[in-house]
C-alpha positions in Angstrom: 10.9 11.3 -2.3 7.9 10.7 -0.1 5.9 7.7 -1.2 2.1 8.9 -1.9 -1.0 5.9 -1.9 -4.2 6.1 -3.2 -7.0 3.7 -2.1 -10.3 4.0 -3.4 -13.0 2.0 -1.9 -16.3 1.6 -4.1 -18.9 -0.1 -1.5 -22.5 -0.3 -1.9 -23.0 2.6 0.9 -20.1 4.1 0.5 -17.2 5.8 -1.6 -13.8 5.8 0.4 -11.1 7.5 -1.1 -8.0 7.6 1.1 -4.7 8.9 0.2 -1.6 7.9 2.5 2.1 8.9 3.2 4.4 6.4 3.7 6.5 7.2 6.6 8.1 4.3 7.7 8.1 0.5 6.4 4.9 -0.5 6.9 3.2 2.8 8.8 1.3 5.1 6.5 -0.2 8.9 7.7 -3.6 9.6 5.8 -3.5 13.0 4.6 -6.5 12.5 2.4 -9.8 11.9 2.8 -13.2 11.7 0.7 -16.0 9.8 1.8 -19.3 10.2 0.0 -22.6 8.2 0.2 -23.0 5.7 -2.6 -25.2 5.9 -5.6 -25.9 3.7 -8.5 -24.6 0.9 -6.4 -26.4 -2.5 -5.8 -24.7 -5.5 -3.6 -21.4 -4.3 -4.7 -22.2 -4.0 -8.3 -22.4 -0.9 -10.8 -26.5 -0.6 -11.7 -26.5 3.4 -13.0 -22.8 4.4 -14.1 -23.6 8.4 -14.3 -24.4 8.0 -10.6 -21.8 5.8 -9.4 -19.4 7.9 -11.6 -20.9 11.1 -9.8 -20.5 9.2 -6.4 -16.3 8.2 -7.0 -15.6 11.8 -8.7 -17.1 13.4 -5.6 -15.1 11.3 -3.4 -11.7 12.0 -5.3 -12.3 15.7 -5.5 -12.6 15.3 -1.3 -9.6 13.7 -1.1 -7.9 16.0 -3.5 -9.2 19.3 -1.4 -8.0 17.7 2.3 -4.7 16.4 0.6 -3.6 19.4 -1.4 -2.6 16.5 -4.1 -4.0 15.9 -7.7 -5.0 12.3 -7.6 -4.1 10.2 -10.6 -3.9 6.7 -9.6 -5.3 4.4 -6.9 -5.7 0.6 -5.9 -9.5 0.5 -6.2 -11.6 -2.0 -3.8 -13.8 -5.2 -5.8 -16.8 -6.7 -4.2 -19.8 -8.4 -5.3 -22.0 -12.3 -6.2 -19.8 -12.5 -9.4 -17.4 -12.8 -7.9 -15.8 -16.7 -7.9 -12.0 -18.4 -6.9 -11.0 -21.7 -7.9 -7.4 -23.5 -6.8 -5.4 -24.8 -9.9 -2.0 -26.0 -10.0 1.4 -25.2 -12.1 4.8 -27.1 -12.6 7.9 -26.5 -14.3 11.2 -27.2 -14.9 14.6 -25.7 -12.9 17.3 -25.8 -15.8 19.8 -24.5 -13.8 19.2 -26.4 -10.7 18.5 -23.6 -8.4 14.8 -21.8 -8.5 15.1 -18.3 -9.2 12.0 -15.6 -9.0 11.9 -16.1 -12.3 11.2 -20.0 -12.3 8.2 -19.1 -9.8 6.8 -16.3 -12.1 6.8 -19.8 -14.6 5.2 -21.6 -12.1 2.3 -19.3 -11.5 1.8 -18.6 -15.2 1.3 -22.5 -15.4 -1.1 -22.3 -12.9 -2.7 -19.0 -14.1 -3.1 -20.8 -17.7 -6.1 -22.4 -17.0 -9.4 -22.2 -19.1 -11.6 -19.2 -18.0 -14.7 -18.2 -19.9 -14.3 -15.6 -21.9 -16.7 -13.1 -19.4 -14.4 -14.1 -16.8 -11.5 -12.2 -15.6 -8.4 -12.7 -13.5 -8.3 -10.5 -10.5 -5.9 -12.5 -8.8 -3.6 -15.4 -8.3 -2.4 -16.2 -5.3 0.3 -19.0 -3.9 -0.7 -21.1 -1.5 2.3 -23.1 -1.1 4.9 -24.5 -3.6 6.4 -28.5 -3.6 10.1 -29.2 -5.2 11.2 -32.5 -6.5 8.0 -33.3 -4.7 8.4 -32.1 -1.4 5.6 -30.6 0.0 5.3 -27.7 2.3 7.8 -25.4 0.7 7.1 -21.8 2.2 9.4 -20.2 -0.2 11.6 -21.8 -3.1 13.6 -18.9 -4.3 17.5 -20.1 -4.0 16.8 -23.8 -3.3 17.8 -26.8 -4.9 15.7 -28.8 -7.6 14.9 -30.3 -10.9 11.1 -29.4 -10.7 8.8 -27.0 -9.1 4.9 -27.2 -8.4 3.0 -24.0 -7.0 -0.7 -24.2 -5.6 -2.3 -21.0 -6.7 -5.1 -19.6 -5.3 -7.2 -17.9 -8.6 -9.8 -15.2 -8.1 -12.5 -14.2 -11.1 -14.9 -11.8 -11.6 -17.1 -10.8 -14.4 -15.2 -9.1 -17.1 -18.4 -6.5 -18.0 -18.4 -6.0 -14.3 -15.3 -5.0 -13.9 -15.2 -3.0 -17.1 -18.4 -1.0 -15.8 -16.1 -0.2 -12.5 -13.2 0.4 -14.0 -15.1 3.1 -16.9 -17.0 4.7 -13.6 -13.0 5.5 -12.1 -11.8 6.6 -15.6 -14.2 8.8 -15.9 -13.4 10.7 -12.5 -9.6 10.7 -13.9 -8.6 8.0 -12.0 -6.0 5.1 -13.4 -6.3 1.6 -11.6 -3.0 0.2 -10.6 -5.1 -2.8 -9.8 -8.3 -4.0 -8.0 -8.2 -5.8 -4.9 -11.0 -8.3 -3.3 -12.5 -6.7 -0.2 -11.2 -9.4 2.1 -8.4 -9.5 1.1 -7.5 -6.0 1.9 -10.0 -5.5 4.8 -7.3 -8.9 6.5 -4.4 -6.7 5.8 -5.3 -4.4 9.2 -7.4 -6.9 10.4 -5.9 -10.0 11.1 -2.9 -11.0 13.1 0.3 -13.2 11.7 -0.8 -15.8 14.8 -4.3 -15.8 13.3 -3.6 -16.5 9.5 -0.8 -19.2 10.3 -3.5 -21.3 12.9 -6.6 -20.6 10.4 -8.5 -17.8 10.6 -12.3 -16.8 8.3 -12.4 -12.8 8.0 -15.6 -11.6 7.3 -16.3 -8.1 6.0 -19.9 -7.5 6.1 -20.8 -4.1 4.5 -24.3 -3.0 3.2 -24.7 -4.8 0.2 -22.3 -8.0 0.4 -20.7 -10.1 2.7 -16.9 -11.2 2.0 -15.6 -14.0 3.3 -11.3 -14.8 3.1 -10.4 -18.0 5.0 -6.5 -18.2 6.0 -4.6 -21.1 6.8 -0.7 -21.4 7.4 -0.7 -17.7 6.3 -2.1 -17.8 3.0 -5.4 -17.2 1.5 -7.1 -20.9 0.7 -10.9 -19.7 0.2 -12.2 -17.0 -1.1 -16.2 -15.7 -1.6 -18.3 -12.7 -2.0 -22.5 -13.1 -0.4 -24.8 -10.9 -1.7 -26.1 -10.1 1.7 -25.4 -7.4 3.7 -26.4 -4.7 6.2 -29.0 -3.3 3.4 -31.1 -6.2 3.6 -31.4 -5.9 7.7 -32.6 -2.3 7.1 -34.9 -3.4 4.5 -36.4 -6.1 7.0 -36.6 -3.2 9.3 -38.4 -0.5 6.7 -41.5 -3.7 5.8 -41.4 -4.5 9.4 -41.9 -1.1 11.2 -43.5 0.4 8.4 -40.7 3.0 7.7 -39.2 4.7 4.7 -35.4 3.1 4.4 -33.6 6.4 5.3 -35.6 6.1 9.0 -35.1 2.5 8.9 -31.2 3.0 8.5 -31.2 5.4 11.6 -33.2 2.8 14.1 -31.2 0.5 13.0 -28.2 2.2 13.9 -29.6 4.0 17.1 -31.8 1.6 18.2 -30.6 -1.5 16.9 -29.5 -5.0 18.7 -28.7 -8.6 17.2 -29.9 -10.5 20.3 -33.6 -9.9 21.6 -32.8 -11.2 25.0 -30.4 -8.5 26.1 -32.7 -6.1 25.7 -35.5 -5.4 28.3 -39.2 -5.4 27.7 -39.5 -2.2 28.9 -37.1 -0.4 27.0 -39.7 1.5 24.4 -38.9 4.4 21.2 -41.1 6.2 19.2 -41.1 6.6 15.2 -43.4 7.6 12.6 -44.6 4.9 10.4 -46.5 5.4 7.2 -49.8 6.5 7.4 -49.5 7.8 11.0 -50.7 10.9 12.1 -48.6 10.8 15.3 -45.7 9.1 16.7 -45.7 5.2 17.8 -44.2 4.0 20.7 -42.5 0.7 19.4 -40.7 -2.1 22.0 -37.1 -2.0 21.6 -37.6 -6.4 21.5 -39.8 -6.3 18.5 -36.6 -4.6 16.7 -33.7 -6.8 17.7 -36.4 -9.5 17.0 -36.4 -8.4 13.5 -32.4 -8.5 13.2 -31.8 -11.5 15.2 -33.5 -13.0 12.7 -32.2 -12.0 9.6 -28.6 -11.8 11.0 -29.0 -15.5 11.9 -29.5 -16.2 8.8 -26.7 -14.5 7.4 -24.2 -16.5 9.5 -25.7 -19.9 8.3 -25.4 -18.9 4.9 -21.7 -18.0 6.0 -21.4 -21.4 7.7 -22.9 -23.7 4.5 -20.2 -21.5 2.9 -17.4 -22.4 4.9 -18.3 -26.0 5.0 -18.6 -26.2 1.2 -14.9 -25.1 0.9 -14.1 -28.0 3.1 -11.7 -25.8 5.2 -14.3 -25.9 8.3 -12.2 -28.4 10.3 -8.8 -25.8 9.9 -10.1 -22.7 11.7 -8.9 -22.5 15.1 -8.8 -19.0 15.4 -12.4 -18.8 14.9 -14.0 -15.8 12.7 -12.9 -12.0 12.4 -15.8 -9.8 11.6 -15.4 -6.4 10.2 -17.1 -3.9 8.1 -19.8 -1.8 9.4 -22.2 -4.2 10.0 -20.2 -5.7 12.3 -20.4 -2.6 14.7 -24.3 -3.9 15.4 -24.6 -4.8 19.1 -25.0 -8.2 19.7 -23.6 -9.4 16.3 -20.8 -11.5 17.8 -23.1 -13.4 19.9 -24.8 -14.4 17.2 -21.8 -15.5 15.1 -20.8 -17.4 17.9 -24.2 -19.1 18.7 -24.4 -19.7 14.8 -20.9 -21.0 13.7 -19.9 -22.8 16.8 -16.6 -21.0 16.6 -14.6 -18.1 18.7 -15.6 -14.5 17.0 -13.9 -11.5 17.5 -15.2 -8.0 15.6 -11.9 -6.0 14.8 -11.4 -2.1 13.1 -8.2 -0.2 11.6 -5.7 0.5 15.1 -2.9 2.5 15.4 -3.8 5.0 12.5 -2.3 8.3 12.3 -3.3 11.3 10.4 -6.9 12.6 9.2 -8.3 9.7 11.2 -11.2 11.2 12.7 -13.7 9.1 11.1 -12.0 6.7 10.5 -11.5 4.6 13.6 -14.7 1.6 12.9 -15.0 -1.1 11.2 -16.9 0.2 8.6 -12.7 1.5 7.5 -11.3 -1.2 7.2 -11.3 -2.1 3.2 -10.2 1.8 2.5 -6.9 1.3 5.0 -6.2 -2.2 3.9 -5.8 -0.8 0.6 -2.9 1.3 1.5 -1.4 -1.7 3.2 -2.5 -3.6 0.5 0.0 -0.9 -1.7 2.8 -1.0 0.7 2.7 -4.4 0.9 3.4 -4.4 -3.3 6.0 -1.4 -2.7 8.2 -3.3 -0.6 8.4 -6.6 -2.6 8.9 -4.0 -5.6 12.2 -2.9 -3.7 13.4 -6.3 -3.1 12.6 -7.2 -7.0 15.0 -4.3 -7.7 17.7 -5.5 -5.4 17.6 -8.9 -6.5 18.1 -7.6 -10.2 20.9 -5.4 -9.1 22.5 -8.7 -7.4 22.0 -10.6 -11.1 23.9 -8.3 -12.5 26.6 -7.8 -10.6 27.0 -11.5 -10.9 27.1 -11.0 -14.7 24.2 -13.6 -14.8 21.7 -13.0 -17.5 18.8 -10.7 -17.2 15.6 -12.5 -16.5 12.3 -10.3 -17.4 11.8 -8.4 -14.0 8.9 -6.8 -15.6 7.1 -10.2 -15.4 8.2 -11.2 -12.3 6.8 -7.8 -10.8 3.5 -8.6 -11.8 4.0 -11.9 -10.6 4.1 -10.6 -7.4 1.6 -8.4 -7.5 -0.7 -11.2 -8.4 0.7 -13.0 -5.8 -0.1 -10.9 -2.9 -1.1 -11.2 0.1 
């Protein structure tokens, strides 16, 4: 039976529904797609359900009509300020001397047991490396010998009324959540390389109305954090600057646009409307990539106090990733680089097959991740299955898979 994905990404200028067919491991065709502006969405967060309900049913029904399939689940993207991560530890003891999955699952539980407030909920919980009888360093403990094992995990919150407002706004265009999934974390899955997350790598997905930050090092996530900043408030700077309604500003800033005023000439001249004009202005091409240069420069230092603060800026050889469809603004890596000292690269989805047309940019790269997000969870679903299969052929007893699947789904990336 062909495998079928559902990703549905809920940004601030965007809906993104994707659907996928798994065709090999870890390659997936897109034989769906719905992609409708956003509405009743502010910096990542629900502010009108009926119109950000509108928004995701309009998308579904898209990617319904180009699939031919009724959609009935989907992984469904999170972004947004309330969003907050915190690293906690968990230990336990082996009774029989050699870790199982289910000793892990233990483990993260421990770690996952830690005291929340009760608007708070867990989105996910992620290892960052395990220590047994001590030893640090352990990559993965399943089989080994030991008397105790100690898991760093990697816990993500968000706002529980937030969520609830999200996850009503997908019920209500007949959609079931198999589960949400941060923004970075999804938008790394296509993104970054295995090189890049094992040196120490920041991905940054900057998309209208927040910026997401993921920090890897030795291949896991060690930092997560959502800005409330984003392409939106360069537009806005824009719309007061020029004088322009937000729509117009959007479309200078897109045709126009440039992060760095000295790579532009001082006789390169467009002309616009402004309010309260009769006729068209002429406006210098240098007064607009003076506005962005500015704002975008400050983005990137809020990004950099960020990074900083986690105390992780020392383990980032591989620089920055940027992505998201900010990140397609001329100029932008410069002033990355110039800004955090560090090497910058802007990435997008490659290697996509299907109904890709518009899908090839940055601004794409949540939507796929999702479906390699699901993949991902497929595949260590298959192995759970095998391992249980092995258990009882041994005639060992029967440890609760169930818990150890969602153990793993939590655990992910």
């Amino acid at each position: 039976m062909e495998e079928i994905l559902v990703g549905i990404d809920v940004g601030t200028t965007k809906v993104c529904t994707l659907v996928g067919r798994v065709e090999e491991p870890k390659s997936v065709r897109i034989i769906g797609v719905g992609i409708e502006p956003s509405d009743g969405i502010r910096k990542g967060v629900i502010v009108d359900l009926a119109s950000a309900t509108k928004a995701i049913t309009n998308a579904v029904q898209r990617a319904e009509q180009t699939s031919g399939l009724e959609i009935t689940s989907a992984l469904v993207s999170l972004a947004g300020a309330h969003v907050s991560s915190i690293n906690s530890r968990g230990a336990v003891a082996i009774p029989g001397g050699i870790i199982d999955a289910s000793d892990v699952a233990r483990a993260l539980d421990q770690a996952r047991a830690i005291a929340i407030p009760h608007d708070r909920e867990i989105v996910h919980v992620i290892q960052r490396g395990f220590s047994v009888d001590g030893q640090e360093g352990i990559r993965q403990p399943v089989g080994m010998h030991g008397y105790r094992l100690e898991v760093e995990a990697h816990i993500i919150t968000a706002a529980a009324a937030t969520v609830d407002n999200l996850r009503q706004c997908v019920g209500a265009a007949g959609v079931d959540i198999q589960s949400f999934v941060l923004n970075p974390l999804a938008s790394a899955e296509v993104v970054l390389t295995e090189q890049e997350r094992q040196m120490g790598v920041a991905v940054c997905d900057i998309g209208g109305g927040t910026t997401d930050l993921a920090i890897y090092v030795d291949g896991d996530v060690w930092h997560t954090m959502v800005l409330a900043v984003g392409g939106n408030h360069i537009t806005q700077d824009i719309a007061h600057g020029l004088r322009l309604p937000p729509t117009q500003a959007e479309e200078v800033k897109k045709q126009q646009g440039h992060a760095v005023r000295s790579e532009i000439g001082a006789e390169e001249f467009f002309n616009i409307r402004p309010f309260g004009e009769d006729h068209p202005v002429r406006i210098n091409r240098q007064d607009l990539a003076h506005i962005i240069e500015a704002r975008t420069a400050e983005m990137f230092a809020l990004i950099a106090q960020e990074i900083k603060r986690s105390g992780y800026d020392g383990l980032l050889p591989a620089g920055m990733v940027l992505t998201g469809g900010t990140s397609a603004l001329p100029g932008i890596r410069r002033v990355a680089h110039e800004v955090l000292g560090m090497p910058v690269r802007t990435a997008q989805p490659e290697n996509l097959v299907g109904l890709v047309d518009k899908l090839n940019s940055p601004a794409y790269s949540t939507s796929i991740g999702l479906l390699h997000w699901a993949v991902t969870m497929q595949n260590h679903d298959i192995a759970i299955g095998r391992a249980r299969k092995r258990r009882l052929a041994k005639g060992e007893k029967n440890v609760n898979l169930d818990n150890v699947k969602d153990w793993i789904k939590r655990l992910l990336p």
